[in-house]
Steps between C-alpha positions, in 0.01 A plus 500: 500500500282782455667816383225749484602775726503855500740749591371849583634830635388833605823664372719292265729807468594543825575125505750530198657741708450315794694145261750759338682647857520121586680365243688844496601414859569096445421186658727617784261731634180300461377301768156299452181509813212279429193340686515143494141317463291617217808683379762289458263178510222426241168647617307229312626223256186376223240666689567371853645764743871362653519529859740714751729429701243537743300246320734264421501454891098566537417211242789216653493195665636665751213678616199371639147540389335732739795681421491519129106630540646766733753631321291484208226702669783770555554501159168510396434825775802696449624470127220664387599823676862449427394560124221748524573813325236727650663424857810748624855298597425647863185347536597165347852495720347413823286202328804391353700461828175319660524217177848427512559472863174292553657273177807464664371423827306218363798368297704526836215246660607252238848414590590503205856291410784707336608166344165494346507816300739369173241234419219739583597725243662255240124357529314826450379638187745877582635572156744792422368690229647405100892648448567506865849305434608735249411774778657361850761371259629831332478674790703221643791548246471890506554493881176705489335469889148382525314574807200302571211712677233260589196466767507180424666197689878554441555114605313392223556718256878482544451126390304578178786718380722181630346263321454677203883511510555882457569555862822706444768698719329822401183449626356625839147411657338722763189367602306330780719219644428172692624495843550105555607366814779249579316198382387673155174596599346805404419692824483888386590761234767684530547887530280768389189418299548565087176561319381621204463832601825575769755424235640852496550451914707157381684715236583731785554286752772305292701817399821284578415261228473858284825639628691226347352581136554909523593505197247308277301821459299348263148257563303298324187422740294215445139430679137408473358732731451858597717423868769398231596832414715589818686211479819723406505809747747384681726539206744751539584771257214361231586615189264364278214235587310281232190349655343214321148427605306112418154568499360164557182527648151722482685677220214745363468620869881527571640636180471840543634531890802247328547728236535832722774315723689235242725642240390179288217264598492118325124361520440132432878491479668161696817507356824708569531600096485909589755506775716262323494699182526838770816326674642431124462843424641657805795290490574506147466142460 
């Protein structure tokens, strides 16, 4: 496996302070908000990029031709703008709406078969990125929570995480659900759209979820993205807030916008080595 990633940071002295007041203030008070594909999963494994959970779906037997070129099509129109730093979050936020809901109408034409998703997925090439046992696992044990932020396909990506066997008590997924009807077929999404950009209006629309954890003061935030960075405002009484950015892709174009919003950004990185060694540090382990 390739180790050759860097680590940079705009100000590595705020984030010793930033490390210091959370392992001042203990594991009790640290609670852990992270994006799911691209983030928690591998972004590419020997050169070939590893698909969402979007496109573990997209690429299965379970979905038919005409379909595949259509949805790949919306990929091919829309991604583009998702990642293009000259454009403003306001401009790409309508776009964004348009390319989900026209995915998920399309997936919604394919009756898809809840029974079908496990093999789907054990089939697929989704990988979590390197050291993710030793992460879901000592959170796990420290009774830290993990919330899962994803605009994704919480279905599926609930049974990566399942079949990876790390799955634990203290994890919680908001994301966009599958609505199946009596028979297991899929026949809508549920509830309000989650994209990559509206993740603050999840954050805040879940303040329930938020309530219960009042007093883990203390976040580590983990994404891929620029819409990744709200993830956490609907925590109350925020403390302190470590955001961990993986810059996986057009890196000479993104770096800079990463840099001004990410307290440390990993390029090239698709492992979980830095917030392993972050968690080991905070909680004194």
């Amino acid at each position: 496996m390739n180790r050759l990633y860097s680590v940079s940071m705009r100000d590595p002295k705020r984030v010793e302070q930033i490390l210091t007041s959370m392992r001042n203030a203990g594991p009790s008070t640290l609670q852990v908000i992270s994006d799911f594909d691209m983030t928690l999963t591998m972004f590419a494994y020997n050169g070939k990029r590893c698909p969402t959970s979007h496109n573990i779906l997209d690429n299965s037997k379970l979905i038919s031709e005409d379909c595949k070129a259509k949805l790949k099509n919306l990929l091919d129109t829309y991604y583009p703008i998702e990642i293009d730093s000259t454009r403003s979050v306001e401009e790409k936020l309508p776009l964004m709406v348009e390319w989900w809901t026209k995915a998920h109408e399309l997936l919604v034409q394919q009756k898809i078969i809840k029974d079908h998703l496990a093999l789907v997925v054990r089939e697929s090439e989704a990988m979590l990125r390197d050291g993710y046992q030793q992460f879901f696992d000592h959170l796990h044990q420290l009774s830290v929570p993990l919330l899962i932020f994803s605009a994704g396909i919480g279905d599926v990506l609930e049974e990566v995480i399942r079949q990876a066997g790390v799955f634990h008590p203290n994890v919680k997924v908001f994301s966009n659900y599958m609505d199946f009807d009596e028979s297991g077929v899929l026949q809508a999404f549920k509830g309000e759209l989650i994209h990559i950009y509206n993740k603050r209006e999840g954050a805040l629309l879940n303040t329930e979820h938020f309530k219960d954890l009042q007093s883990r003061c203390n976040v580590l935030l983990l994404g891929d993205s620029l819409g990744d960075l709200n993830m956490a405002d609907g925590v109350m009484d925020l403390q302190n807030i470590l955001k961990i950015g993986y810059l996986n892709d057009k890196v000479d174009e993104r770096r800079q916008s990463y840099l001004n919003s990410y307290d440390i950004i990993l390029e090239k990185d698709e492992t979980m080595d830095v917030p392993n060694e972050i968690l080991r540090y905070i909680t004194g382990q």
